[in-house]
C-alpha positions in Angstrom: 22.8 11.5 -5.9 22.4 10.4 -2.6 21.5 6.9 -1.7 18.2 7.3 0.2 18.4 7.5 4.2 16.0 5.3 5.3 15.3 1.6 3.6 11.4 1.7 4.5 9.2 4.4 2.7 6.9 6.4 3.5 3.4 7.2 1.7 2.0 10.3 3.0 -2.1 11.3 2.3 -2.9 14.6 0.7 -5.4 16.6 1.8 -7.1 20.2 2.9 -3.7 20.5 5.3 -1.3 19.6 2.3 -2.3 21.1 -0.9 -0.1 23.6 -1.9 2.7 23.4 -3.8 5.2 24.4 -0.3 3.6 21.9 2.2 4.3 19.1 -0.9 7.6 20.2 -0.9 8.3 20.4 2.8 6.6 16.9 2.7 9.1 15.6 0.5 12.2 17.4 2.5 11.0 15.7 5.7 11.1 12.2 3.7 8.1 11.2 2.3 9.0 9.4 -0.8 5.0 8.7 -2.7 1.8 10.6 -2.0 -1.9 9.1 -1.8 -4.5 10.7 -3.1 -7.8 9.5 -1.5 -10.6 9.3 -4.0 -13.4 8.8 -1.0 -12.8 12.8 -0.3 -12.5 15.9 -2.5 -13.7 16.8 -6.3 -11.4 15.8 -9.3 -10.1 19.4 -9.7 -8.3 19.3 -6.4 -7.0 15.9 -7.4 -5.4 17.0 -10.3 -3.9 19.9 -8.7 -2.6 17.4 -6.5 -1.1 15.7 -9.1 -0.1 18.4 -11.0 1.9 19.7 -7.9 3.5 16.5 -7.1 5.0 16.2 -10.3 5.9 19.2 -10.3 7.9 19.2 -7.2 9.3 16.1 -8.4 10.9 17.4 -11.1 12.4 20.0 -9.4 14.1 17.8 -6.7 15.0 15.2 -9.1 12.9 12.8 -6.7 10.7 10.2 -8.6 7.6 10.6 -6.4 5.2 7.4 -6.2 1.8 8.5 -6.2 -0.9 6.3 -5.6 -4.7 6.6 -6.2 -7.3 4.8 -3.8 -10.4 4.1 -4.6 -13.5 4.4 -2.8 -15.0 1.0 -3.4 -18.3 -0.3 -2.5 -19.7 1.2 0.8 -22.6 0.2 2.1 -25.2 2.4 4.4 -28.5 2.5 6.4 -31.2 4.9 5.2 -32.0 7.9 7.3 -33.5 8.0 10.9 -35.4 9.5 12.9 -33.8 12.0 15.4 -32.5 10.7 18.8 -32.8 7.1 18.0 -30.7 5.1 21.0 -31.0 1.4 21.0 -29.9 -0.9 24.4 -28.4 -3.7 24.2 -30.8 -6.8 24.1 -33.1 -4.8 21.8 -34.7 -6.8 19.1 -33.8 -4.6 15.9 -35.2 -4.8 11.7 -33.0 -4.1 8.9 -35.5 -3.8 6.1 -35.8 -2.6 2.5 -38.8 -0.4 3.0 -37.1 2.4 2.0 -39.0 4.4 4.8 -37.5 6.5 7.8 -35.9 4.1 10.1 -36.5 4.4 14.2 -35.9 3.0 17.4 -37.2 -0.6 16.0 -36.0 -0.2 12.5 -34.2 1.1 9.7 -33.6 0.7 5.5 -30.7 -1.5 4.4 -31.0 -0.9 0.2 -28.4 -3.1 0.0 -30.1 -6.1 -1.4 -26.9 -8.5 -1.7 -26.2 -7.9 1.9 -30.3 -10.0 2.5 -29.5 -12.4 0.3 -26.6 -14.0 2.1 -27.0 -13.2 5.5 -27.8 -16.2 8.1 -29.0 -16.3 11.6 -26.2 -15.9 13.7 -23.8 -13.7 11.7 -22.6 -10.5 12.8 -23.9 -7.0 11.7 -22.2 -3.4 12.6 -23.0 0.0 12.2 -21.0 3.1 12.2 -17.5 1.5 12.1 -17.9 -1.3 14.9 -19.8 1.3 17.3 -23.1 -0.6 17.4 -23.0 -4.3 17.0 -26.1 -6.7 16.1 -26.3 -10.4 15.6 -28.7 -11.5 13.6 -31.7 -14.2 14.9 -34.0 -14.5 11.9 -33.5 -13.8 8.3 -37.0 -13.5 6.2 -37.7 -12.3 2.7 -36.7 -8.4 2.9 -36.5 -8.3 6.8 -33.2 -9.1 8.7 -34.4 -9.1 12.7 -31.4 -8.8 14.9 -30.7 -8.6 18.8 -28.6 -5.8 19.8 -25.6 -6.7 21.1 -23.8 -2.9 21.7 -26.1 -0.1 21.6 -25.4 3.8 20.9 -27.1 6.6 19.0 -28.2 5.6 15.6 -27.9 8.1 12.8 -28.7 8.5 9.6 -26.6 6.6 6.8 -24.1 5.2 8.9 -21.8 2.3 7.1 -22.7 -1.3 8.2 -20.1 -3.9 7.9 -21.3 -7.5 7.7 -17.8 -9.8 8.7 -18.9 -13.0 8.5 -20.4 -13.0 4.8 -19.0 -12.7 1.3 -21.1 -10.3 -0.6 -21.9 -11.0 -4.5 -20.5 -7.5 -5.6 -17.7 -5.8 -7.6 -14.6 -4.2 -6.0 -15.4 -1.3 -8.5 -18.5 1.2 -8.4 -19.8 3.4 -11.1 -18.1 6.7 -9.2 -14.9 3.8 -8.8 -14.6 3.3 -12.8 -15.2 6.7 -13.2 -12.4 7.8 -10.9 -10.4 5.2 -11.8 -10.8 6.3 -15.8 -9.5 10.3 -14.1 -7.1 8.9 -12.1 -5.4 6.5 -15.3 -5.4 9.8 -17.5 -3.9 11.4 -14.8 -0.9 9.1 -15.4 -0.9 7.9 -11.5 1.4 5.3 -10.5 -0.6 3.1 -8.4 -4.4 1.9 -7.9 -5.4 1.1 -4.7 -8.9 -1.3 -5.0 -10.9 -1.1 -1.8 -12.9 -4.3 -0.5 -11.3 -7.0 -2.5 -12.3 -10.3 -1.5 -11.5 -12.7 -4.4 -9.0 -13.1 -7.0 -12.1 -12.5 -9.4 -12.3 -9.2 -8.4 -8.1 -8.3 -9.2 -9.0 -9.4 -12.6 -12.2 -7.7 -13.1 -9.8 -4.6 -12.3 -6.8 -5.3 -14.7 -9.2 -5.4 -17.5 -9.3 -2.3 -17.8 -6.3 -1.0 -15.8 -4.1 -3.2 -18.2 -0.5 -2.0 -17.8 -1.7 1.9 -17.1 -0.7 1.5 -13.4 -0.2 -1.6 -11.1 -2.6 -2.8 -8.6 -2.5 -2.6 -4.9 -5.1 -4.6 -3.4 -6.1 -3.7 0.2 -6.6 -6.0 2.7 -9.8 -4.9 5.1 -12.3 -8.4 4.8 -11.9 -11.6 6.8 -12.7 -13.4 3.4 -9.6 -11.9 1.8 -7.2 -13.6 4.6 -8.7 -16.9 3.8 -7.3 -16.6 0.1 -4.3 -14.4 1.1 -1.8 -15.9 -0.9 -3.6 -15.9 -3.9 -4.7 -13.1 -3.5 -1.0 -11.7 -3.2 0.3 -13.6 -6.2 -2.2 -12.2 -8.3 -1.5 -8.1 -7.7 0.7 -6.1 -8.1 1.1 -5.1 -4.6 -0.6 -4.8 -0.9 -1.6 -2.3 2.0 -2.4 -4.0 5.0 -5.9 -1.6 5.8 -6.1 -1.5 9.9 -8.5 0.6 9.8 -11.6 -1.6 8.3 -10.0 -4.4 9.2 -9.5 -3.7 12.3 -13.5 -2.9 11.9 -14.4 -6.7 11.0 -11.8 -8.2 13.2 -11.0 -8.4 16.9 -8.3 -6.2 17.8 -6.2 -9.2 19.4 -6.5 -10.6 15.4 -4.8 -7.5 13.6 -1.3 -7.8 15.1 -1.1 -11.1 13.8 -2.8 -10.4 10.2 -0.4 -7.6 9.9 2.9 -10.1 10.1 1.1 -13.2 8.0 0.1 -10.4 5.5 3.9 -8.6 5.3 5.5 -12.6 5.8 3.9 -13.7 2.5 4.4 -10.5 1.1 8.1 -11.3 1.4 7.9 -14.9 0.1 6.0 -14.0 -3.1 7.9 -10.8 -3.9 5.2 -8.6 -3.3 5.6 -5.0 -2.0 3.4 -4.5 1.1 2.2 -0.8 3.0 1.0 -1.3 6.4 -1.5 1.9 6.8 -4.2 3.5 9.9 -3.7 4.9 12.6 0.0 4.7 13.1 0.8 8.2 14.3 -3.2 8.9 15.2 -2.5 10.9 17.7 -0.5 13.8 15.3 -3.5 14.9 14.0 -3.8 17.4 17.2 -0.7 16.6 18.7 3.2 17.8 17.5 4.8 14.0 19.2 3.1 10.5 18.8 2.5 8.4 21.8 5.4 5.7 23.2 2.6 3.7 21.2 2.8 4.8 18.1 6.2 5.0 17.6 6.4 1.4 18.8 3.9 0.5 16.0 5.9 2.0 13.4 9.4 0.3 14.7 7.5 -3.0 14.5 6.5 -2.8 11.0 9.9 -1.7 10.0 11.3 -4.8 11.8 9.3 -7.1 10.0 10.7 -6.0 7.1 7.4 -3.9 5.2 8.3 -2.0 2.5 6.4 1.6 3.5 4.3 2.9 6.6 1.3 5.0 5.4 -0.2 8.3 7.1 -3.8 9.3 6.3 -4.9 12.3 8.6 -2.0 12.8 10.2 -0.8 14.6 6.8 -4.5 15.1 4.7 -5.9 17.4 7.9 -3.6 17.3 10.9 -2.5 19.9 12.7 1.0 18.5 12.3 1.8 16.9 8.9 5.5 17.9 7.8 6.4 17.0 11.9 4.4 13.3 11.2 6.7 12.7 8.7 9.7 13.8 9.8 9.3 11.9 12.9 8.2 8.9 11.2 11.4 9.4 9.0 13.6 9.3 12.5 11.4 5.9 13.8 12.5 4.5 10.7 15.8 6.0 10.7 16.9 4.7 14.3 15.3 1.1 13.8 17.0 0.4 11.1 20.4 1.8 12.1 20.0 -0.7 14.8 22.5 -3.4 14.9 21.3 -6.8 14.0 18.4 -5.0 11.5 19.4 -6.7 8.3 20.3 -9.7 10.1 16.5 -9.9 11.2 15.3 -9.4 7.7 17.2 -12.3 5.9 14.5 -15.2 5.7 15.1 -18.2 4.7 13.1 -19.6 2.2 11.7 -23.5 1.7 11.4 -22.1 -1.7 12.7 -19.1 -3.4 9.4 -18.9 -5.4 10.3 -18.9 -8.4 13.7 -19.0 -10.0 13.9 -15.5 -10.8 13.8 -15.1 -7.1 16.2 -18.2 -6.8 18.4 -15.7 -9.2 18.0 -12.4 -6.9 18.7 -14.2 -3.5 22.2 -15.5 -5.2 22.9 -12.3 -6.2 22.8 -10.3 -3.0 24.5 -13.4 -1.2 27.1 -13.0 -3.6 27.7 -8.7 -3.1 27.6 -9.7 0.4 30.6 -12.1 0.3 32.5 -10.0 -2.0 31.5 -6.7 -0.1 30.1 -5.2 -3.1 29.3 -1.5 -3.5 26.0 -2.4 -4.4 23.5 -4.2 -6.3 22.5 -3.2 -9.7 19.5 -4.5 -11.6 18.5 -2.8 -15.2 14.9 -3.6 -15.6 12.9 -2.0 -18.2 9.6 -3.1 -16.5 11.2 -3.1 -12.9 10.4 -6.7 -11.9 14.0 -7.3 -11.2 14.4 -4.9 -9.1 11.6 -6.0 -7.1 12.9 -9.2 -6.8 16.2 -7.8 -5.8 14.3 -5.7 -3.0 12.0 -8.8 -1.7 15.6 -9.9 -0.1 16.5 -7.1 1.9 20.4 -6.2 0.8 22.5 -4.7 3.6 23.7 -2.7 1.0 22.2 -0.2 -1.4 20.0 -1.6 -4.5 20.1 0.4 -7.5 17.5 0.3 -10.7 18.5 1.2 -13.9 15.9 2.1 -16.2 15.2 3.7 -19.5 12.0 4.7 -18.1 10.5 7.1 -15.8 7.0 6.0 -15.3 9.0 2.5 -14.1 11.3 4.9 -11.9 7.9 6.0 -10.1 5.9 3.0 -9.8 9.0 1.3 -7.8 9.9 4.4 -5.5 8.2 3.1 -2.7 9.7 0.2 -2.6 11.8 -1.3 0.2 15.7 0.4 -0.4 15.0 1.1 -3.5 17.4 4.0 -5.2 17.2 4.6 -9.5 18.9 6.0 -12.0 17.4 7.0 -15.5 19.2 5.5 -18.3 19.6 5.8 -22.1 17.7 2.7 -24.0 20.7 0.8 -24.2 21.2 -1.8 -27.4 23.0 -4.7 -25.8 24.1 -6.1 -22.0 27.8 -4.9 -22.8 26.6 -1.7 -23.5 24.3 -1.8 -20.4 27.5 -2.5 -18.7 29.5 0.6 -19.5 26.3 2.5 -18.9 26.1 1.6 -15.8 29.5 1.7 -14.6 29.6 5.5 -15.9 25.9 6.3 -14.2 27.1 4.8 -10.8 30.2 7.1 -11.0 28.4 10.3 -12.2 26.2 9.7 -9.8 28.4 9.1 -6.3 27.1 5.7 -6.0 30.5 4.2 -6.1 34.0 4.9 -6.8 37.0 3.5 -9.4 37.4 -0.3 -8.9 34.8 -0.6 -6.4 32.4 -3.6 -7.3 29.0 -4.0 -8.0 26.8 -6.8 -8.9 24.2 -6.7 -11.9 21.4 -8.3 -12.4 19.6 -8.5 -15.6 17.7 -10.1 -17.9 18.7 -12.3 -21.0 17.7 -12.0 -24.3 18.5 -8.2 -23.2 15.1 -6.2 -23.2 12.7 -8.7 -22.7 10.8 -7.8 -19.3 10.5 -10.6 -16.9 13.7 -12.1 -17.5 15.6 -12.1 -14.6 18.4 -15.0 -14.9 22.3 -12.8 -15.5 24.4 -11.9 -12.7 27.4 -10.4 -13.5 30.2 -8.7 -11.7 31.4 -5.2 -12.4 34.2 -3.2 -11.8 33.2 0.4 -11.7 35.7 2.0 -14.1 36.0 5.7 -15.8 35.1 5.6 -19.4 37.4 4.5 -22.2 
């Protein structure tokens, strides 16, 4: 086994171009290491083929393939319109709840939450940013606007509202019902869509429980006001460009992005930085000077995976998009002074567990370790041993596979599966023969574990321990 080539991951989107059980496989081959499967498009049936296929091909390359299921969430709409609707800028403009065929002065909004906290002077937008109100005067049922950029209106376009924080779940009836599909499935990951309190994290672990962990996505202003709680309290976080990016200036996202991925790192959170970062693949076989720029810069702050949605679910080009996202990653981080650039130091390591993880990997550094080991039955150390960025290889030991999936995508991280071993001593041995069998070290190199005491209990990360790889007795 083969430590992997490239610390950062990628998570590649499924789709029409990607189906079959060959393209997932060439997918894989080209270095995608989990798989999204987007519940806003396709029927369950294709899903589960999806899932099937993945599995499958995971099985026969050995690979334990993260895949992730995201959610639709809450999306909210105009009603329909008349035809050839063009509004000017300056143009006084009604949202109402008639329910009645909008036109070139008005239009449905059956979104009642949305009326009752909107105020004179916040921002409304329609069809992904493209036309942009503000509103002047908010009366019962009737929202009058001025226009601020004009276009064609059509019917049912989304409408974002950025400056308000709307009284409504994370999780829709078709949500819970594809969550519910997506749990049976036995998927890795939930993504929740429009999360803007802790409130609504909670409201989704209910039922989730321990089926999957949570990755929250980050596209509302309100959630970067509460960011760090937010983080604490999942699982996990994709920085989502693409409505963000929406609700906020474009001058704003850079900057998001690295307080988003900096926090990350403090609390020990794994964080994807998705949208538009190889856009231009969907028609095209090479990304723009651009693109690949992007991609280098989110390696370089140290994110744990870069996400492609079109560029593999219906481009033209999707085993090229990864490959060549694989060689941006590849090249950045063979560049000297990469780790260097990683290694933060901390006011506080967090927690002690962290406190534990950060003396471990100092430690394999000074005594030029092979690598560091952490046996985690719930994979928590190893994710604490990832949120510090080794220069060398980390390896997870675990008796489980579902735990060997869920931390795939994470930053460096390389797994073995294990027997369920009784005692630490015995982990010991186990590991020492696993790390042989498996080419991860040689006779008499060293490696550092890290591991939890009593032995078994997850969460417990507070045992370092140095190893000397030997043959067994």
């Amino acid at each position: 086994m083969a430590i992997s080539s490239s610390a950062t991951r990628i998570l590649a989107t499924l789709g029409p171009a990607t189906s079959s059980p060959e393209m997932i496989r060439e997918l894989v081959e080209a270095g995608a290491n989990a798989f999204r499967l987007n519940f806003s498009h396709g029927v369950k049936e294709d899903h589960a083929e999806r899932y099937n296929t993945i599995r499958a091909v995971a099985e026969e390359t050995g690979k334990p393939i993260t895949v992730l299921a995201d959610l639709q969430g809450p999306k909210l709409r105009i009603g329909t319109v008349d035809e050839d609707v063009v509004l000017e800028k300056g143009d006084r403009f009604i949202f109402d709840q008639t329910g009645e065929q909008g036109n070139r002065s008005r239009v449905t909004l059956p979104h009642p939450e949305i009326f009752d906290a909107i105020l004179p002077g916040h921002r409304m937008m329609v069809n992904d940013g493209k036309l942009q109100f503000i509103v002047r005067t908010v009366d019962t049922g009737i929202i009058e606007t001025e226009v601020l950029v004009g276009g064609k209106l059509t019917d049912r376009k989304g409408v974002n509202v950025p400056d308000v924080s709307l009284d409504i779940s994370p999780l829709t009836e078709k949500d819970r019902a594809d969550l519910d599909f997506a749990l049976s499935l036995g998927v890795d990951w939930v993504a929740l869509s429009f999360v803007q309190r802790v409130s609504d994290i909670i409201e989704a672990r209910s039922i989730i429980k321990d089926r999957a962990a949570i990755m929250v996505k980050i596209e509302k202003p309100q959630a970067l006001e509460i960011l760090e709680d937010l983080i604490i309290a999942t699982d996990g976080v994709m920085i989502a460009r693409g409505d963000l990016g929406v609700e906020l200036p474009p001058e704003r996202i850079p900057g998001a992005q690295k307080d988003i991925t900096r926090i990350c790192r403090k609390v020990g959170k794994p964080v994807v930085v998705a949208t538009q970062m190889l856009e231009s693949m969907i028609d095209n076989p090479m990304p723009t000077r651009a693109e690949a720029s992007d991609v280098a810069t989110a390696v370089m702050d140290g994110v744990d995976c870069v996400m492609l949605s079109a560029e593999t679910a219906s481009g033209s080009f999707p085993v090229e998009s990864v490959s060549i996202m694989h060689r941006i990653l590849r090249e950045t981080e063979e560049r000297e002074g990469y780790f260097d650039s990683l290694q933060m130091i901390w006011q506080e390591s967090h927690t002690t567990y962290h406190a534990v993880a950060e003396s471990a990997t100092s430690l394999a550094r000074h005594i030029n370790a092979a690598a560091v080991v952490a046996f985690s039955a719930s994979g928590t150390t190893a994710v604490r041993l990832s949120r510090e960025r080794p220069s060398l290889p980390i390896v997870m030991m675990t008796p489980k596979q579902a735990i060997r999936q869920r931390m795939n995508f994470l930053w460096g991280m390389n797994s073995i599966l294990t027997d369920q071993f009784d005692s630490f001593d015995e982990a010991l041995d186990g590991i020492s023969r696993l790390m042989l069998e498996n080419k991860m070290g040689q006779p008499g190199d060293q490696v550092i574990v890290v591991a939890g005491t009593p032995f078994g209990v997850s969460g417990t990360t507070n045992t370092i321990r140095v190893l000397n790889l030997h043959k067994p007795r």
